[in-house]
N, C-alpha and C positions, 0 to 999 in steps of 0.2 A: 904637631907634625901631622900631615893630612897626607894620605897614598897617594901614588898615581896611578895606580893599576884600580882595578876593580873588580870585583869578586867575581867567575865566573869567564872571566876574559880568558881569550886565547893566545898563545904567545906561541913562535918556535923557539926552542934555548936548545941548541947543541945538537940538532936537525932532527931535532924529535918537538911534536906537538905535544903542548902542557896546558892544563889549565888550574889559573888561582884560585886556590879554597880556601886559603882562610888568610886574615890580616891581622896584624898587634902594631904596637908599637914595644917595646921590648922598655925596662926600666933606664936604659940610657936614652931615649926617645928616639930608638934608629926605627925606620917603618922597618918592619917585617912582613916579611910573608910564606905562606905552603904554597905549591904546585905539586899538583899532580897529575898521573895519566893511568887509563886502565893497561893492565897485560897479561894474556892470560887468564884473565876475568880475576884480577888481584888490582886492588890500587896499589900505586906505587906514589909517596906524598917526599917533596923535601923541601927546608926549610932553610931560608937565608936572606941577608937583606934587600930589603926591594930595590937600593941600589947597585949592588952584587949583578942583582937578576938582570934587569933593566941593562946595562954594560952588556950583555952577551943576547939578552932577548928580541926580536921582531914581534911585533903585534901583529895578528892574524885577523880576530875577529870581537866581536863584540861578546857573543854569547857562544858559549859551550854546552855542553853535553853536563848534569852535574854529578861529579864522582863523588859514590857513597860506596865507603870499605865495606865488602863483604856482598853488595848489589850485582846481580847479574842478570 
């Protein structure tokens, strides 16, 4: 099972900008994926399948900004 997303991409999902930090594939072989965004100067990270995401997400851009918990 190979992503279609790629680490660090930009998406809108739910009219807010996200970006993917991290990818698995989970033991049923479904792609997974985190997004998240800063607020607040908090990450905020959630997890669901990259097909899930992908249904409700637009691509933005290629490269992001990279969010690290705790980084301000």
């Amino acid at each position: 099972m190979s992503h279609q997303t790629e680490m660090w991409q930009v998406y809108l999902y739910q009219d807010v900008e996200v970006t993917v930090i991290q990818q698995w594939v989970d033991p049923f072989g479904t792609a997974m994926l985190r997004f998240g965004l800063t607020r607040d100067g908090e990450v905020l990270a959630v997890g669901m399948s990259e097909t899930e995401f992908l249904a409700e997400a637009t691509f933005l851009r290629a490269e992001g900004d990279e969010l690290v918990e705790g980084a301000r």
